[in-house]
C-alpha positions in Angstrom: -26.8 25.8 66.6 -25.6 22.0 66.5 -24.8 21.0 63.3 -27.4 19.3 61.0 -30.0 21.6 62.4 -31.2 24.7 60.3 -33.4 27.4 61.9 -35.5 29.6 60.0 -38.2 32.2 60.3 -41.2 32.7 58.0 -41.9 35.7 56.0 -44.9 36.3 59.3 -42.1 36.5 61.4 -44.0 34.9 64.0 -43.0 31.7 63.7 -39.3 31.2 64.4 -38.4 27.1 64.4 -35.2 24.5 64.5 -35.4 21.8 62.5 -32.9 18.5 62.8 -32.3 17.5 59.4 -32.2 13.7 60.2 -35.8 13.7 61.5 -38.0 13.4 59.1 -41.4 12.8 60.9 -42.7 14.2 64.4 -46.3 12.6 65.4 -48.3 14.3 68.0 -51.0 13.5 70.3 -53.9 15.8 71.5 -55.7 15.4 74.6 -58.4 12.8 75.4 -61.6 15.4 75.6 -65.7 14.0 75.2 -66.7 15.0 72.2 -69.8 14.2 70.1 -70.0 11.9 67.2 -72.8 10.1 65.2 -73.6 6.3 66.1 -75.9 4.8 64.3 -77.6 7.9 63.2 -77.2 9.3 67.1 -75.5 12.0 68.3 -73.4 10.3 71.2 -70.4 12.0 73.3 -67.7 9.6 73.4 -63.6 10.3 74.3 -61.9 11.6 71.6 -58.2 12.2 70.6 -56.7 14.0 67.6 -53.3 12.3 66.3 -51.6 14.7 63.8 -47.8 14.2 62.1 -45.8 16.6 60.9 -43.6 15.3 58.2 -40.8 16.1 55.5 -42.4 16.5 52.0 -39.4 15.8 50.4 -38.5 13.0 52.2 -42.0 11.1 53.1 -44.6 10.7 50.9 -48.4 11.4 51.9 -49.8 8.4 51.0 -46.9 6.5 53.8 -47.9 9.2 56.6 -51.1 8.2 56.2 -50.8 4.3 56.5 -48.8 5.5 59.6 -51.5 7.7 60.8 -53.9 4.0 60.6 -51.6 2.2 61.9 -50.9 4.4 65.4 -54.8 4.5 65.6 -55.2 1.1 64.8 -52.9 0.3 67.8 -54.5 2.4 70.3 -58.0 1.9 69.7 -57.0 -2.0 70.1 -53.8 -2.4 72.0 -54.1 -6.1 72.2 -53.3 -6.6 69.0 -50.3 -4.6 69.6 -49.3 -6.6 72.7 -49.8 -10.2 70.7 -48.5 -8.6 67.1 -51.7 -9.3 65.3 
């Protein structure tokens, strides 16, 4: 184990992890898949992708991961705005 890493298992035992202490947030992106969503009262299939981020509670609060959350959607759902820092 390198230091300022802490492993642990929970009481399942199933789930055995190592956690870096100086990261405190870890984003991760699903696959692109079709899925259906309403449109204008329609059911339409259209590419979807679940973004999820695993944070510290102690260390960020819920209401930041969040505005993070909006702000990685925000930038790929429009990446031009990202490319001329709008």
């Amino acid at each position: 184990m390198c230091h300022g890493e802490v492993e642990f298992t929970s009481r399942f035992g199933w789930l055995n992890k190592r956690i870096r202490l100086t990261v405190h947030a870890l984003p991760g992106m699903h696959a692109i898949q079709d899925r259906p969503v309403a449109v204008d009262g329609n059911v339409v299939v259209r590419p979807m992708m679940y973004v999820a981020l695993s944070y510290d509670h102690r260390l960020v609060d819920g209401r930041e991961a969040v505005t993070f959350l909006v702000q990685i959607k925000e930038m790929i759902e429009k990446p031009a705005r990202l490319l001329l820092e709008v």
